[in-house]
KEKE-3310 file (N, C-alpha, C; in steps of 0.2 Angstrom, whole numbers, plus 5000, padded with zeros to 4 digits):
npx = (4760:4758:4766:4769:4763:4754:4743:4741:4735:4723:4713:4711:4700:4690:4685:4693:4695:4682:4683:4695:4688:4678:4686:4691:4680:4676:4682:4682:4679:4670:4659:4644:4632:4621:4610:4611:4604:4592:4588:4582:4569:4562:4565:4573:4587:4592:4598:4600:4601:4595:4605:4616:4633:4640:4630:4632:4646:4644:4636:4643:4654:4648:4646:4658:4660:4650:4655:4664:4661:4656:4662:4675:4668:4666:4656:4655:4647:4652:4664:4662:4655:4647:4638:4632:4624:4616:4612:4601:4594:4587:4583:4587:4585:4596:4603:4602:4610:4622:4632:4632:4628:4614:4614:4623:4618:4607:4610:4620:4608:4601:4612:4614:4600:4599:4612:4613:4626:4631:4634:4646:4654:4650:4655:4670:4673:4670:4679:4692:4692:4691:4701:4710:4710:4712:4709:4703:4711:4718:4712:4715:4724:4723:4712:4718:4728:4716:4713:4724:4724:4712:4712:4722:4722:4707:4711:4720:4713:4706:4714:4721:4711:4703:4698:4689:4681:4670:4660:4644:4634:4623:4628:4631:4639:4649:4656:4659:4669:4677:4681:4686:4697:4705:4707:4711:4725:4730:4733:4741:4749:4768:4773:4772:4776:4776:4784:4779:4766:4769:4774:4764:4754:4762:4762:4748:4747:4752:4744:4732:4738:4740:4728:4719:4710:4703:4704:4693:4685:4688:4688:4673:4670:4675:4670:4655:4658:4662:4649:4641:4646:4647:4634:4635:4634:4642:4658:4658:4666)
npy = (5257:5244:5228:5216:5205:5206:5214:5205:5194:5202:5206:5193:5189:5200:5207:5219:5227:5231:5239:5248:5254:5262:5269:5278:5286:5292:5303:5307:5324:5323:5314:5309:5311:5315:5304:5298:5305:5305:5293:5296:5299:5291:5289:5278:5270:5262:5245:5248:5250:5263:5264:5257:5256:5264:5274:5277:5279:5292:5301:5298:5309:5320:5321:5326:5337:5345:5346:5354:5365:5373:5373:5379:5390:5389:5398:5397:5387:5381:5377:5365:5351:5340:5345:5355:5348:5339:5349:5354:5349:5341:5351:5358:5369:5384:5385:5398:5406:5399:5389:5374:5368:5362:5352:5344:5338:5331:5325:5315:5309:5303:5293:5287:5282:5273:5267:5263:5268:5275:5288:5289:5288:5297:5309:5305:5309:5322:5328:5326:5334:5345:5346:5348:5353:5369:5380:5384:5382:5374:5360:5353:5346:5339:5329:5326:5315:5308:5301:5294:5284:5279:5272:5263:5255:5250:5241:5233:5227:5221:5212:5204:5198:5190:5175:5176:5185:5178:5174:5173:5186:5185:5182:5189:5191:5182:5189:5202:5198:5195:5204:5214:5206:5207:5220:5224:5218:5225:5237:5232:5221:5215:5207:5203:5193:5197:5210:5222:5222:5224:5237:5244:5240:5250:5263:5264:5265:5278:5286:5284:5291:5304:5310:5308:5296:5282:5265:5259:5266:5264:5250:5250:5257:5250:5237:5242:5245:5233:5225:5230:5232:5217:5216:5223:5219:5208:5211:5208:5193)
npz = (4472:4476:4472:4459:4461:4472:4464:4452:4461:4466:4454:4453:4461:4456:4465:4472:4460:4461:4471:4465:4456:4464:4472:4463:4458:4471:4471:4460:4452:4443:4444:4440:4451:4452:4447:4457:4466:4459:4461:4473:4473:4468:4452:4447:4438:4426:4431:4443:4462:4475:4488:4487:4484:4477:4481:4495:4494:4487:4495:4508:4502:4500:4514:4518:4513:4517:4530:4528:4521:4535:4546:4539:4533:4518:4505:4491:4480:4468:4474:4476:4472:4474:4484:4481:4472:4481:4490:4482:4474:4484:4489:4501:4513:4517:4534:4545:4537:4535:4526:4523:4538:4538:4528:4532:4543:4538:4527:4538:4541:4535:4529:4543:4544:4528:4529:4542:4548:4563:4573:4580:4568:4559:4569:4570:4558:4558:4568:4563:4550:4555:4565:4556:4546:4545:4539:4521:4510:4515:4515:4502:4503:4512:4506:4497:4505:4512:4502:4497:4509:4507:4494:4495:4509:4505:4493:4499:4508:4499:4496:4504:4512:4501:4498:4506:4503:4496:4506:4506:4509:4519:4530:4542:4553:4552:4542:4548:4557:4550:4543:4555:4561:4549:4547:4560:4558:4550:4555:4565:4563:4561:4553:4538:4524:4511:4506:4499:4503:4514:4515:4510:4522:4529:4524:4527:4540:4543:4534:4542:4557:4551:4549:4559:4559:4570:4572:4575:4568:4554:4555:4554:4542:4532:4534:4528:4517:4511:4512:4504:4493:4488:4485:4474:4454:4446:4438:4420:4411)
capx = (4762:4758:4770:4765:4760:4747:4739:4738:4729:4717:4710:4707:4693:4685:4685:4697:4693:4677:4686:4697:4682:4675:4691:4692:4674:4675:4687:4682:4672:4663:4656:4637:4628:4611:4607:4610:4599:4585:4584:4578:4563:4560:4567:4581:4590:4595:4598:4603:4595:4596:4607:4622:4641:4641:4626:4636:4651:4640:4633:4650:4658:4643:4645:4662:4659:4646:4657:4671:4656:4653:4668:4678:4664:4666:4651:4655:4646:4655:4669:4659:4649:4642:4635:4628:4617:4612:4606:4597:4589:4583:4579:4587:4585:4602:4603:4607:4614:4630:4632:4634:4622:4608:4616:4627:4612:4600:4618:4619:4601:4604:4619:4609:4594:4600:4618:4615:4631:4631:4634:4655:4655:4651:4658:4676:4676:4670:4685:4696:4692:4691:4708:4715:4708:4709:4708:4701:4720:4720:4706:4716:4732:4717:4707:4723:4727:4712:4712:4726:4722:4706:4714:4727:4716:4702:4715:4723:4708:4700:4721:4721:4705:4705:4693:4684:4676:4664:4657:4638:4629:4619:4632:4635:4644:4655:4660:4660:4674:4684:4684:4689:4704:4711:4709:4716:4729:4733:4736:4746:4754:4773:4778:4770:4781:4777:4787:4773:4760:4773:4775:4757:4752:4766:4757:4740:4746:4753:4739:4727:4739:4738:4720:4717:4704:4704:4705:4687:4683:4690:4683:4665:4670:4677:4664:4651:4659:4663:4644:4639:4653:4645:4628:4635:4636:4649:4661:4658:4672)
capy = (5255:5239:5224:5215:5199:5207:5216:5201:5189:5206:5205:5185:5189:5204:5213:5225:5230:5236:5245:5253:5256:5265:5274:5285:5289:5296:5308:5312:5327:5324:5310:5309:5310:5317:5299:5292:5308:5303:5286:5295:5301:5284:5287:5273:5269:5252:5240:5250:5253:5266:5261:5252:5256:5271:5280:5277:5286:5298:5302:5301:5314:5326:5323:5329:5344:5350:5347:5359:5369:5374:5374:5385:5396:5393:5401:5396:5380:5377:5371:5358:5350:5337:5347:5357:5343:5335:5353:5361:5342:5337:5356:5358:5378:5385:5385:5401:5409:5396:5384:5366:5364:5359:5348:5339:5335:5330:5320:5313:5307:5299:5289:5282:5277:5270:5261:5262:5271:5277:5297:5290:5285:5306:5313:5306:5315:5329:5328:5322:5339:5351:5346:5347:5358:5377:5388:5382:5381:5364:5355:5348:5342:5334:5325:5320:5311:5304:5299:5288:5283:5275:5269:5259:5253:5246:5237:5227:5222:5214:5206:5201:5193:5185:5170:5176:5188:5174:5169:5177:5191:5183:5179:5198:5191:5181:5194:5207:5194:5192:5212:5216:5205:5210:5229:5224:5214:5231:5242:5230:5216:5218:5203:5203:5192:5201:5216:5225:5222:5228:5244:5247:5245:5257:5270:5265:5267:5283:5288:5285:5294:5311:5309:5306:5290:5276:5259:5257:5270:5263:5245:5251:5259:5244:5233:5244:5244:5224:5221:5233:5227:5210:5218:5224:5214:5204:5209:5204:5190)
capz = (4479:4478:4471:4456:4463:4474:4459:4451:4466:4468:4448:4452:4463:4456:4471:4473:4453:4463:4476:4462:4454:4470:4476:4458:4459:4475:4470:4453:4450:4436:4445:4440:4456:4449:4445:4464:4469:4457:4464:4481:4474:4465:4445:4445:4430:4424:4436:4450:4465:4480:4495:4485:4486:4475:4481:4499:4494:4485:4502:4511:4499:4502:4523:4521:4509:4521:4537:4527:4522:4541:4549:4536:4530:4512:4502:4484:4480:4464:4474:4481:4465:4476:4490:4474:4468:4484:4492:4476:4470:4490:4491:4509:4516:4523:4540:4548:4532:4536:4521:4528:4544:4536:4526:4535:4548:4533:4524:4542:4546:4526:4531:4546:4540:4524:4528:4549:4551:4569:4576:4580:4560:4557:4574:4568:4551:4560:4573:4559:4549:4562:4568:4551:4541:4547:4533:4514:4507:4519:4510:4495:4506:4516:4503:4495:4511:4513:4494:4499:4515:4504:4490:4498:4512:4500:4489:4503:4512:4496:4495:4510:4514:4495:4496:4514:4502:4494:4511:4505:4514:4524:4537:4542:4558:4549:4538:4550:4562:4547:4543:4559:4559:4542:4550:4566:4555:4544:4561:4572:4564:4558:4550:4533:4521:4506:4503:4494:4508:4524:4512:4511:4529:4534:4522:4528:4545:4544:4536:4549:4560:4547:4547:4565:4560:4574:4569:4573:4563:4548:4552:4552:4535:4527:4532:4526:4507:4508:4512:4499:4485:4488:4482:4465:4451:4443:4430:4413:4408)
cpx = (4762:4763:4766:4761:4752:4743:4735:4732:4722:4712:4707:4700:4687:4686:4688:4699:4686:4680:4691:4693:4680:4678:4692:4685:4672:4677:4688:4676:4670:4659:4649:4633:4622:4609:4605:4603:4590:4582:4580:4569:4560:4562:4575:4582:4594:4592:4599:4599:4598:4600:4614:4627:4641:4637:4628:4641:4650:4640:4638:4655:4653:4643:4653:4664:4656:4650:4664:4667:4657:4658:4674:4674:4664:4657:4650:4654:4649:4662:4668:4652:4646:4637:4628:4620:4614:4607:4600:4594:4584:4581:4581:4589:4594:4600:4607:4611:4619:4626:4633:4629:4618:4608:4620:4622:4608:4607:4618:4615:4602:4609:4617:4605:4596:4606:4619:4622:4630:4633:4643:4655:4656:4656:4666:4678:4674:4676:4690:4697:4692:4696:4713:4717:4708:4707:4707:4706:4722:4717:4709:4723:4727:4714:4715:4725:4723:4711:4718:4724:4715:4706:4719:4723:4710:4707:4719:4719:4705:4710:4722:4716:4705:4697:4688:4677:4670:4661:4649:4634:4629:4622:4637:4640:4649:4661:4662:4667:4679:4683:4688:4696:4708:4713:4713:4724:4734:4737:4741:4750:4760:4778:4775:4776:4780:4778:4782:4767:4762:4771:4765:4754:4758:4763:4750:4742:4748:4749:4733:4729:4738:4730:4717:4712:4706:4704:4698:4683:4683:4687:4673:4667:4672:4672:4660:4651:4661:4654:4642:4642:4649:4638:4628:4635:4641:4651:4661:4664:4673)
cpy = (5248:5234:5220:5209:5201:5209:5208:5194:5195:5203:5197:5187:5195:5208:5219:5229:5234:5242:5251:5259:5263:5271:5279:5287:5292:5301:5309:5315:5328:5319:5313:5307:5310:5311:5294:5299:5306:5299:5289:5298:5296:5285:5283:5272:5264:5247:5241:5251:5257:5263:5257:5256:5263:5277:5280:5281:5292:5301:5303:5309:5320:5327:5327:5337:5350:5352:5354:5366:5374:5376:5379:5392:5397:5393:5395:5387:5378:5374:5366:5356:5345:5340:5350:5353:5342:5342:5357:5353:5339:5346:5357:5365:5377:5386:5392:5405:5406:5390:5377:5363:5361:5354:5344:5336:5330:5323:5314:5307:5300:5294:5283:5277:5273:5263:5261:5262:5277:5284:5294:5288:5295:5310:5313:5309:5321:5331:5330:5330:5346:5352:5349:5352:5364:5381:5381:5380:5372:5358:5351:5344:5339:5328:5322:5315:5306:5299:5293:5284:5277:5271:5261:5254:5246:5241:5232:5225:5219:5208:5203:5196:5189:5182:5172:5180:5185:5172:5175:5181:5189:5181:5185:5196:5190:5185:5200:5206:5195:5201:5215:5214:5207:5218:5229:5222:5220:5236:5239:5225:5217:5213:5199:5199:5195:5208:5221:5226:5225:5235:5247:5249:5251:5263:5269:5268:5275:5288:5290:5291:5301:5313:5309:5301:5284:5270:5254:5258:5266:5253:5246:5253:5254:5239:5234:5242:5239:5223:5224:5230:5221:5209:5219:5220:5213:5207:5205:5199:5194)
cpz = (4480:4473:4465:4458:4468:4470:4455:4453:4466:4461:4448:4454:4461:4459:4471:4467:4458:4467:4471:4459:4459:4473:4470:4457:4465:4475:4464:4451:4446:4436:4442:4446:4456:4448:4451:4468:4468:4457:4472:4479:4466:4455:4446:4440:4432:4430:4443:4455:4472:4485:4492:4486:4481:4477:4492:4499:4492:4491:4508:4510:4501:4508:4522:4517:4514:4526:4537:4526:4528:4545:4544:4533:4523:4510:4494:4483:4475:4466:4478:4477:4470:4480:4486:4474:4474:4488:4487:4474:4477:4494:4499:4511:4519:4529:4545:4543:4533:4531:4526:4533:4542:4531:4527:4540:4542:4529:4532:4543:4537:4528:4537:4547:4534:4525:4535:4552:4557:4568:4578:4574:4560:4562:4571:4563:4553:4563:4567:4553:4550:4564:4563:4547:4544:4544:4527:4511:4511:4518:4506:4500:4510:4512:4499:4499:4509:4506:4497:4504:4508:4499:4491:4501:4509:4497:4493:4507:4505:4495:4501:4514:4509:4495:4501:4510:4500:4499:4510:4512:4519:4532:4540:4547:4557:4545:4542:4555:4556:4545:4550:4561:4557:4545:4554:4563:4552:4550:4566:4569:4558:4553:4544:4528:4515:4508:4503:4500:4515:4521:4513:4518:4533:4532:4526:4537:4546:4538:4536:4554:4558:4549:4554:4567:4564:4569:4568:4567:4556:4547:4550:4542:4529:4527:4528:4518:4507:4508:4507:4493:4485:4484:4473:4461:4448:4439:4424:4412:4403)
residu = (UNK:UNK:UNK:UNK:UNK:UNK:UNK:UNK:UNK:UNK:UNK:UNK:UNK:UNK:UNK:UNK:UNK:UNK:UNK:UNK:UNK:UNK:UNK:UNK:UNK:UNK:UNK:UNK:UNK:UNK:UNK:UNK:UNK:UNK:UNK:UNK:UNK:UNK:UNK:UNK:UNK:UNK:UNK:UNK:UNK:UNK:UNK:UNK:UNK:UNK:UNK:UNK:UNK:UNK:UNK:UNK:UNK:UNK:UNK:UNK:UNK:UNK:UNK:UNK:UNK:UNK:UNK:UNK:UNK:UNK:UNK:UNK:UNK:UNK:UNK:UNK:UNK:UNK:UNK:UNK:UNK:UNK:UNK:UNK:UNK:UNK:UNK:UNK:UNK:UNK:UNK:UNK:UNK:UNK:UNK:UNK:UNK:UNK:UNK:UNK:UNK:UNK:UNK:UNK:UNK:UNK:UNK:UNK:UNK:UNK:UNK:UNK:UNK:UNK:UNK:UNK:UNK:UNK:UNK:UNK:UNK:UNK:UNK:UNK:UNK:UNK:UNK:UNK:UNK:UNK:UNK:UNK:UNK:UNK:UNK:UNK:UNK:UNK:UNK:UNK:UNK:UNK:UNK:UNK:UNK:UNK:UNK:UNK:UNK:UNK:UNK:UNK:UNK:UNK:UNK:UNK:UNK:UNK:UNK:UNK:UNK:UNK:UNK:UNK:UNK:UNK:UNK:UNK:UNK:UNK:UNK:UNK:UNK:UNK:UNK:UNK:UNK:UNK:UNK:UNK:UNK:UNK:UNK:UNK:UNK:UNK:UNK:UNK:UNK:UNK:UNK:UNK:UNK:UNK:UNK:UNK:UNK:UNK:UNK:UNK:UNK:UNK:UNK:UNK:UNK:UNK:UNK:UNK:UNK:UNK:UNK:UNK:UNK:UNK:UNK:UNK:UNK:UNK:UNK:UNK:UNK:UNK:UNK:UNK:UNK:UNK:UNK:UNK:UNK:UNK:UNK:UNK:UNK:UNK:UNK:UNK:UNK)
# end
């Protein structure tokens, strides 16, 4: 979707290699989650540590398993491997013989505490799920969506911000003033002169609107994975 000139400004800074990174690991299930679980009960592996950008969308993808869990009644946890790991490794009793509730609460309170995402960060992908999804058959035309919707999104906020990304952590307002711009920048402004970057925000706009996520929404969620991306470390030369 995108033009080649913005691929290759993304690759200068790294960035938006993570994001790629991040957007196929959200959405590939053969991810290895078992290893983000076994940092919660303190065995970490290598260099990594609990609370970083993969064990956030680790955590994301289990809130929205549970929320489809709950609301469609499916049963069969093999078609939801993450939900799997995170209920049967943190031991979480069902609720009410309905798969989901006690897992989306307990995924929630996790979400929270760790990366201080607020009750309108969940309430939306509840909404947004609820709305969308009626029956089990609407799940994969949903996550595909949303698979776009994330893919896109990520890749033109690290092209779009560019150098803003090097402004170090510690300056979370700054980072959070210039995230909010580029988002507001992606939902409202129409006179992009690259090509490649107009085409993009017309897909991201339209799916936001599929998806029903506001434009707050979607700044809390970018912010969240810039301040966490900033955590990872560097690609090898």
């Amino acid at each position: 979707m995108f033009g080649t000139n913005i691929g290759k400004k993304s690759n200068k800074f790294g960035f938006s290699l993570t994001y790629s990174y991040l957007c196929t690991e959200f959405f590939n299930p053969t991810y290895n989650n078992m290893s983000f679980i076994s940092k919660l009960f303190g065995k970490k592996e290598d260099n990594q540590k609990a609370g970083g950008m993969e064990d956030f969308m680790t955590l994301v993808r289990v809130y929205f398993q549970a929320v489809m869990a709950a609301d469609l009644g499916i049963t069969n946890l093999a078609a939801l491997p993450d939900l799997r790991v995170f209920k049967a490794t943190l031991k979480v009793p069902t609720q009410n013989n309905r798969l989901g509730m006690a897992e989306k609460a307990r995924c929630k309170k996790m979400l929270k505490e760790l990366y201080d995402m607020d009750d309108d960060f969940t309430h939306e992908i509840d909404q947004s799920i609820r709305k969308r999804c009626k029956k089990p058959q609407d799940v994969q035309t949903y996550m595909y969506q949303f698979s776009g919707f994330t893919q896109d999104l990520m890749m033109l906020t690290g092209n779009l911000m560019k150098f803003k990304l090097r402004v170090p952590s510690i300056f979370k307002s700054a980072i959070r003033s210039m995230t909010e711009k580029t988002v507001n920048d992606i939902f409202t402004k129409n006179d992009f002169s690259d090509p490649g970057v107009m085409k993009t925000v017309v897909a991201i706009r339209q799916y936001a609107q599929k998806l029903g996520f506001s434009q707050q929404w979607t700044t809390n969620f970018v912010y969240r994975v810039v301040m966490l991306a900033k955590k990872e470390p560097k690609p090898k030369e």
